[in-house]
N, C-alpha and C positions, 0 to 999 in steps of 0.2 A: 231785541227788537228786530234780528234778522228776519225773523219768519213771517214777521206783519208785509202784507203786500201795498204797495201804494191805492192800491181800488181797498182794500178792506180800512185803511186809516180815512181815506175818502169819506166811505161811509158811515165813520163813527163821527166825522167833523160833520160830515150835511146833518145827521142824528142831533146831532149836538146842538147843530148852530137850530133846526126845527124848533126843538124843545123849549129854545130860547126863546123862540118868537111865538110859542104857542102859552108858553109861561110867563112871559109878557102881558098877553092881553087877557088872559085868565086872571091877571094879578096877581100871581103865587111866583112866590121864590124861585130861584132858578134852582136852587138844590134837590127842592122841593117837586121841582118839574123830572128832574131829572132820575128822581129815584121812582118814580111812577114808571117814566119810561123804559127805565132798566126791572121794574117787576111786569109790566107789561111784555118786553123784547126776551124775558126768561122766559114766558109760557108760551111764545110762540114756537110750533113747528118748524126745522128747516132753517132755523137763523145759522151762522156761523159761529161756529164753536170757538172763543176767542182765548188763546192762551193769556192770561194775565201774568205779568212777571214784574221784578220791581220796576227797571226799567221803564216797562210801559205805564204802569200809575204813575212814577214822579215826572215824567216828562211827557203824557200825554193829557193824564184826567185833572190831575193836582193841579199846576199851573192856572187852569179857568176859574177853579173851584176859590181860590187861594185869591185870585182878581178880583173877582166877583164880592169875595167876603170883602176884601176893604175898600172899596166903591161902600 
């Protein structure tokens, strides 16, 4: 996770926390929301090319995901 900059985690939490709130009043799942947003954020031009590594899923994506289900 050294190569993650604090502006590029920035933007996958404001991403994140969006989704929530637009998957909220949609009334759809937040997982639900969420993978829309990630096939949506794939066919855009010019996004940032994000190294996925384990690291960053167990301790950045997992944890909401992981919340979320036992609520």
């Amino acid at each position: 996770m050294n190569d993650l900059s604090i502006l590029t985690l920035g933007m996958i939490l404001l991403t994140a926390s969006l989704v929530a709130m637009i998957s909220r009043r949609l009334q759809l799942p937040y997982s639900v929301g969420l993978v829309a947003a990630g096939i949506a954020l794939g066919f855009m031009p010019g996004v940032v090319e994000l190294p996925l590594s384990r690291d960053l899923i167990f301790t950045v994506f997992l944890p909401p995901l992981i919340f979320q289900a036992a609520l």
